[in-house]
C-alpha positions in Angstrom: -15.3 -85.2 -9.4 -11.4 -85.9 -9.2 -9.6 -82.7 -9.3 -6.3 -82.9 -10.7 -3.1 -82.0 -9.1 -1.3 -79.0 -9.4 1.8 -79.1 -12.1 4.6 -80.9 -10.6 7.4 -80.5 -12.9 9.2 -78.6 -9.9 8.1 -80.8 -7.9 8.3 -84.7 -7.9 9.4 -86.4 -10.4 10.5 -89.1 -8.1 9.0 -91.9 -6.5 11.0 -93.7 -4.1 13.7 -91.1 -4.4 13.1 -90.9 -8.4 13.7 -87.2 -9.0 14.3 -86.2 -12.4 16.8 -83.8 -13.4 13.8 -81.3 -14.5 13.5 -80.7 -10.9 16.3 -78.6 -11.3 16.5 -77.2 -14.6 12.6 -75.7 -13.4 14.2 -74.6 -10.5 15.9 -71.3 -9.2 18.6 -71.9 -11.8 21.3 -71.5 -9.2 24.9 -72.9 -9.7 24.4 -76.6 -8.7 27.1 -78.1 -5.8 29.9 -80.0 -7.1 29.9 -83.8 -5.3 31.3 -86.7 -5.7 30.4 -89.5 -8.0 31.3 -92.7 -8.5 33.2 -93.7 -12.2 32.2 -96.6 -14.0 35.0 -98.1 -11.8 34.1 -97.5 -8.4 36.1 -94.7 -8.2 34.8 -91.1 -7.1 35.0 -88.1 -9.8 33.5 -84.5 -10.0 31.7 -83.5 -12.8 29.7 -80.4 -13.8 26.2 -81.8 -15.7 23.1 -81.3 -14.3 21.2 -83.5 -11.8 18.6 -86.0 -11.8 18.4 -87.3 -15.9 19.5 -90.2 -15.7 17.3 -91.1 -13.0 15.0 -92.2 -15.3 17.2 -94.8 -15.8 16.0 -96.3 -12.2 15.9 -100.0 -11.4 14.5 -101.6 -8.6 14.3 -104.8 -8.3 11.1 -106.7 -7.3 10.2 -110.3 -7.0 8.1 -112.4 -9.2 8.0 -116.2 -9.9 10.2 -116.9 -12.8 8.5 -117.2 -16.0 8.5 -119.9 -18.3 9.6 -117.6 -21.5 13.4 -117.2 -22.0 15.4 -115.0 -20.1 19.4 -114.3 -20.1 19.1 -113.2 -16.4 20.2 -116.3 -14.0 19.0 -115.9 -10.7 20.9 -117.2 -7.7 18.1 -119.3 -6.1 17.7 -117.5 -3.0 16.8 -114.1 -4.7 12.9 -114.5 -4.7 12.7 -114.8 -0.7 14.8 -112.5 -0.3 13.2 -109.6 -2.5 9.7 -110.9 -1.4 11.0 -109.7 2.3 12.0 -106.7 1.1 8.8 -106.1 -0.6 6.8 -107.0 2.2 8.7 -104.6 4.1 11.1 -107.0 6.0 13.7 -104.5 5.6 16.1 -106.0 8.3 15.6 -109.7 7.5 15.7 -109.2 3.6 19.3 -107.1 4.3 20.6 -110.1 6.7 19.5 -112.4 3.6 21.4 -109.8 0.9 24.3 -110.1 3.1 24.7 -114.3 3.1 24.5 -113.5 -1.1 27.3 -111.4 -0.8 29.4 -113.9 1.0 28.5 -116.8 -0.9 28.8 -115.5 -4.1 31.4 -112.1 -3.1 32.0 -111.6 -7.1 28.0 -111.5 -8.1 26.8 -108.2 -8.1 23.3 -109.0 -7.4 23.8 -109.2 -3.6 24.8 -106.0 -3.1 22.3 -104.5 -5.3 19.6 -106.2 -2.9 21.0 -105.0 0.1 20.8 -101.2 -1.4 17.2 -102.0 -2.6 16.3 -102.9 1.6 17.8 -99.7 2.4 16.4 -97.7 -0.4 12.6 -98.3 0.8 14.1 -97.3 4.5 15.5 -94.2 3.2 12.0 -93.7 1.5 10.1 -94.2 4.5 12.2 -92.0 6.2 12.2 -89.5 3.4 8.5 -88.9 2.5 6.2 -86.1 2.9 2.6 -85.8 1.8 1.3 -83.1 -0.5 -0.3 -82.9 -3.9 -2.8 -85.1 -2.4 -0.2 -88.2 -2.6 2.8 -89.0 0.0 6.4 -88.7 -2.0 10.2 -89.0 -1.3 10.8 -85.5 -2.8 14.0 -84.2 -0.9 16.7 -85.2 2.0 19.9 -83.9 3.3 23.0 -85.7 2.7 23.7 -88.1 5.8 26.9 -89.5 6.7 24.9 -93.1 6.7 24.6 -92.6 3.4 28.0 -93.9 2.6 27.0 -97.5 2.4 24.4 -97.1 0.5 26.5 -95.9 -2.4 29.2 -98.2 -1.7 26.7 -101.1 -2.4 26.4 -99.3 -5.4 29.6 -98.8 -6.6 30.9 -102.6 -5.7 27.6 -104.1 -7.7 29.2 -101.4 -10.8 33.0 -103.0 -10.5 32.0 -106.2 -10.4 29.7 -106.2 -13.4 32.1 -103.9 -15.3 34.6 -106.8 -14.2 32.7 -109.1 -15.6 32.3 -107.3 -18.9 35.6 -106.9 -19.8 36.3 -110.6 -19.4 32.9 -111.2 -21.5 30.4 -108.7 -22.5 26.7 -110.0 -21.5 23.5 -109.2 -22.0 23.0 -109.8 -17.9 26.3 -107.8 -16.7 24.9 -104.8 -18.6 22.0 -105.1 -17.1 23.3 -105.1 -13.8 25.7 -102.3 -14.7 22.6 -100.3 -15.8 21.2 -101.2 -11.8 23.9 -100.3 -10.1 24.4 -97.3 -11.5 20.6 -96.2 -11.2 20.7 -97.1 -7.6 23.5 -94.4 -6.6 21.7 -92.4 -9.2 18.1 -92.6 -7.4 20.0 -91.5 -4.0 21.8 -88.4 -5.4 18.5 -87.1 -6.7 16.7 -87.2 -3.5 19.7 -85.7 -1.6 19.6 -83.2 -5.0 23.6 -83.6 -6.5 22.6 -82.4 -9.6 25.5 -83.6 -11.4 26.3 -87.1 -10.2 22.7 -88.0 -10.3 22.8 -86.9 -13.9 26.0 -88.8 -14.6 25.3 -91.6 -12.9 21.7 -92.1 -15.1 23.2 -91.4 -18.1 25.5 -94.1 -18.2 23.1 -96.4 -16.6 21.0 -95.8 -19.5 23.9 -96.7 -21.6 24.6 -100.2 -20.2 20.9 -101.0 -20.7 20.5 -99.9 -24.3 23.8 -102.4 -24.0 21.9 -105.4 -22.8 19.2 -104.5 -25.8 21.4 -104.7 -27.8 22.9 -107.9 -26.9 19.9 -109.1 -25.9 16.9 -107.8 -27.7 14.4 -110.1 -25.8 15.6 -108.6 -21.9 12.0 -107.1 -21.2 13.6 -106.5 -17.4 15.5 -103.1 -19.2 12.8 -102.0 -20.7 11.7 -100.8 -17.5 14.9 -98.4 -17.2 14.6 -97.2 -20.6 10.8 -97.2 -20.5 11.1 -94.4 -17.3 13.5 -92.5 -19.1 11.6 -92.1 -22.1 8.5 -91.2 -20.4 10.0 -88.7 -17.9 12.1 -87.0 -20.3 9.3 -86.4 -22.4 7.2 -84.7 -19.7 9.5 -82.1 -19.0 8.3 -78.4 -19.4 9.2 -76.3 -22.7 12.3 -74.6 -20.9 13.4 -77.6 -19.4 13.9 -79.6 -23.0 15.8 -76.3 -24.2 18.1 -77.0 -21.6 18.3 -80.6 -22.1 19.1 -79.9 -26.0 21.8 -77.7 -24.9 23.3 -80.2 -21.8 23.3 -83.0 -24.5 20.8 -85.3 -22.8 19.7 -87.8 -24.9 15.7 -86.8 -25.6 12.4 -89.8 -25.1 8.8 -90.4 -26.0 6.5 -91.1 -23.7 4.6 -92.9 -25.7 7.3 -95.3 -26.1 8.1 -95.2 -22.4 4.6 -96.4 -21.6 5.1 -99.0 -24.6 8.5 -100.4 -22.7 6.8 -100.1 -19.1 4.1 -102.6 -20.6 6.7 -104.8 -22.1 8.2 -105.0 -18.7 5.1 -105.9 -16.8 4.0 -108.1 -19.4 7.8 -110.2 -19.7 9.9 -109.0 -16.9 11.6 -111.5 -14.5 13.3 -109.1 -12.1 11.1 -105.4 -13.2 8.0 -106.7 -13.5 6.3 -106.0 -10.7 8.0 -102.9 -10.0 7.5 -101.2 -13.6 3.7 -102.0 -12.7 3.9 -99.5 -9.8 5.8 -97.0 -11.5 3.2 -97.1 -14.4 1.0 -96.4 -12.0 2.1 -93.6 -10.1 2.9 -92.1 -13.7 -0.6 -92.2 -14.6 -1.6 -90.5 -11.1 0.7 -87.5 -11.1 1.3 -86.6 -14.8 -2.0 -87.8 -16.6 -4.8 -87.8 -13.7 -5.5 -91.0 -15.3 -6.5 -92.8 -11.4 -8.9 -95.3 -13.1 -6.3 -96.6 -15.1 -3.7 -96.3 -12.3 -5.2 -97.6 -9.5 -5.9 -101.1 -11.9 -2.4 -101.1 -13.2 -1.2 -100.5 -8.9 -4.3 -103.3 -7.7 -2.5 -106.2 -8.5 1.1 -105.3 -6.4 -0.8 -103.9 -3.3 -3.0 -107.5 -3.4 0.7 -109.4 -3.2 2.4 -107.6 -0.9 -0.1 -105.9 1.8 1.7 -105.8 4.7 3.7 -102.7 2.4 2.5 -99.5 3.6 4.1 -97.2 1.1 2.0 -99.7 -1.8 -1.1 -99.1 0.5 -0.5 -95.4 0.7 -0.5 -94.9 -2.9 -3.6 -96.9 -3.7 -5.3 -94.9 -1.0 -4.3 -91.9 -2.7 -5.8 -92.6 -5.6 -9.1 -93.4 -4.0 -9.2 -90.4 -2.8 -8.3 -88.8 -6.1 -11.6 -90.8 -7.4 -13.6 -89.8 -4.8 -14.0 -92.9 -2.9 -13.2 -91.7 0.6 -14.4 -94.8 2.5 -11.5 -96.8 0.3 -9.3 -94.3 0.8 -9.2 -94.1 4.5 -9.1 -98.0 4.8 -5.7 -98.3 2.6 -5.0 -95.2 4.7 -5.8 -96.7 8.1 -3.9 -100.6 6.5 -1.1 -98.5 6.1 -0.6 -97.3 9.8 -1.5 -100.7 11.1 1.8 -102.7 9.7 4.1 -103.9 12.2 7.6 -101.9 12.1 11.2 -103.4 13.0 12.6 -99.7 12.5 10.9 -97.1 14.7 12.2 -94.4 13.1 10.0 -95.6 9.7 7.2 -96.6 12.0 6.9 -93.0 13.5 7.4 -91.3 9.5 4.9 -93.7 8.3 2.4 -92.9 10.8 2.7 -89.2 9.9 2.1 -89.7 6.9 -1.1 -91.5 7.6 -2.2 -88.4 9.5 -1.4 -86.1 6.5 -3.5 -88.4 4.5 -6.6 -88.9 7.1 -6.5 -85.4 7.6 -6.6 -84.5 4.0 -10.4 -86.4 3.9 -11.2 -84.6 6.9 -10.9 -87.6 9.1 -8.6 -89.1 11.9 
């Protein structure tokens, strides 16, 4: 029989760096560290609200074919290869690929947002720990390397804000809304309460922005779809201090409503609001049935991913099936690494997770 985990409200609430801002307000309660953040302009502030809400909010992008329905998102035609290497965990070819974007088109913030999603799944990698019976990016120190991560950030924000001001669109809003859960997703692993907070908040506003404008963009309902459902999981002391903090509240009813949408319609989100759907189900419902057909699909297009192979082994395990388990498990430590420093993290993980079966 699957056991269920252990309550992880203080826990993670991330994947891929997603921490919630629950993570603190069910923590010690101590005086969060001031830090900078960056303004809606690319320039750096301090501000005193708690960490990790808006990280909800998170984007990451994820490539599909482009479907047939309508879509105000205009992809530069290089953008599926170069998200299907990042995907496929081609971290250094899909960042070589970002960076040509950038220089062709220097004033389109899309380049620079796929550059900081290459180095977001390194930093993962990098990051992760197993426990709870499922491998996580719960927590990091700051690093100085770090920098250029949220300086991708911040240039994808001030161009789309750019763009915005000269003519407000459905797409720059949408891109707004990325770029600001990128830096947000960072903050909340290195746990800067407040800019991660900040930084989510306003992401969510540029995306219920692009609604707005644009009532058909399925690709924001996955930001809007995790923020709903993660603000409605938060423990009974948490939402007391959310009322009080002024974060805007969510269903997650409707969150799991929006995730669908995004699967069903997304051009960019697709893909990705699939996997979050399903780690959702894993840690905060024990629904593994459900998840590991919602996750099936993603781990079937992009194999050669170890962190997609590590999750659907985790839920094997969860279900019992050890012999499935240990082959996702066993898939996972068997994929070629450029970055030796992700090779070596990914094959602890694999350990953690052979060991957990009792097997090596």
């Amino acid at each position: 029989m699957p056991v269920a985990p252990p309550n992880q409200d203080s826990c993670c609430k991330n994947h891929f760096g997603l921490h919630l801002f629950s993570n603190s307000l069910n923590s010690s309660g101590a005086e969060p560290d001031r830090a900078e953040s960056f303004s809606r302009t690319g320039t750096t502030m301090t501000s005193p609200i708690v960490r990790r809400a808006g990280l909800a909010c998170l984007l990451l992008l994820v490539p599909i074919a482009i479907a047939a329905h309508a879509s105000s998102i205009t992809l530069p035609p290089e953008t599926p290869a170069i998200l299907d290497k990042i995907y496929s965990f081609d971290l250094d070819r899909a960042m070589e690929a970002a960076k040509r974007m950038e220089q062709e088109r220097p004033n389109h913030p899309l380049g620079y947002l796929l550059e900081a999603e290459a180095l977001w799944w390194r930093i993962w990698c990098t990051s992760a720990d197993f426990k709870y019976g499922m491998s996580d990016a719960r927590r990091r120190p700051k690093l100085q390397a770090d920098q250029h991560y949220f300086e991708l950030s911040a240039r994808a924000l001030s161009l789309a804000e750019a763009q915005i001001k000269q003519f407000d669109s459905a797409e720059m809003q949408f891109y707004a809304g990325m770029a600001e859960a990128s830096a947000a997703r960072l903050y909340g692993l290195r746990a800067e309460n407040r800019n991660a907070a900040r930084a989510g908040v306003r992401g969510r506003e540029h995306l219920l922005r692009a609604k707005a404008l644009d009532p058909d963009l399925a690709d924001a309902d996955l930001g809007l779809g995790l923020y709903n459902y993660y603000v409605d999981t938060l423990s009974s002391i948490a939402r007391i201090l959310r009322f009080f903090m002024g974060i805007p509240g969510g269903s997650k009813q409707d969150g799991v409503r929006l995730l669908e949408h995004a699967i069903a319609q997304g051009v960019l989100t697709s893909n990705v609001a699939r996997f979050y759907l399903a780690l959702n189900l894993h840690r905060y419902d024990q629904q593994y049935e459900k998840a590991l057909n919602v996750l099936g699909p993603l781990v079937e297009k992009y194999p050669t991913n170890p962190l997609f192979q590590l999750a659907r082994g985790d839920l094997y395990a969860k279900l019992g099936r050890k012999q499935q388990a240990l082959a996702c498990y066993r898939a996972a430590g068997t994929v070629p690494f450029q970055d030796a420093e992700c090779q070596t993290h990914v094959h602890e993980l694999v350990r953690a997770s052979l060991a957990a079966l009792g097997a090596q």
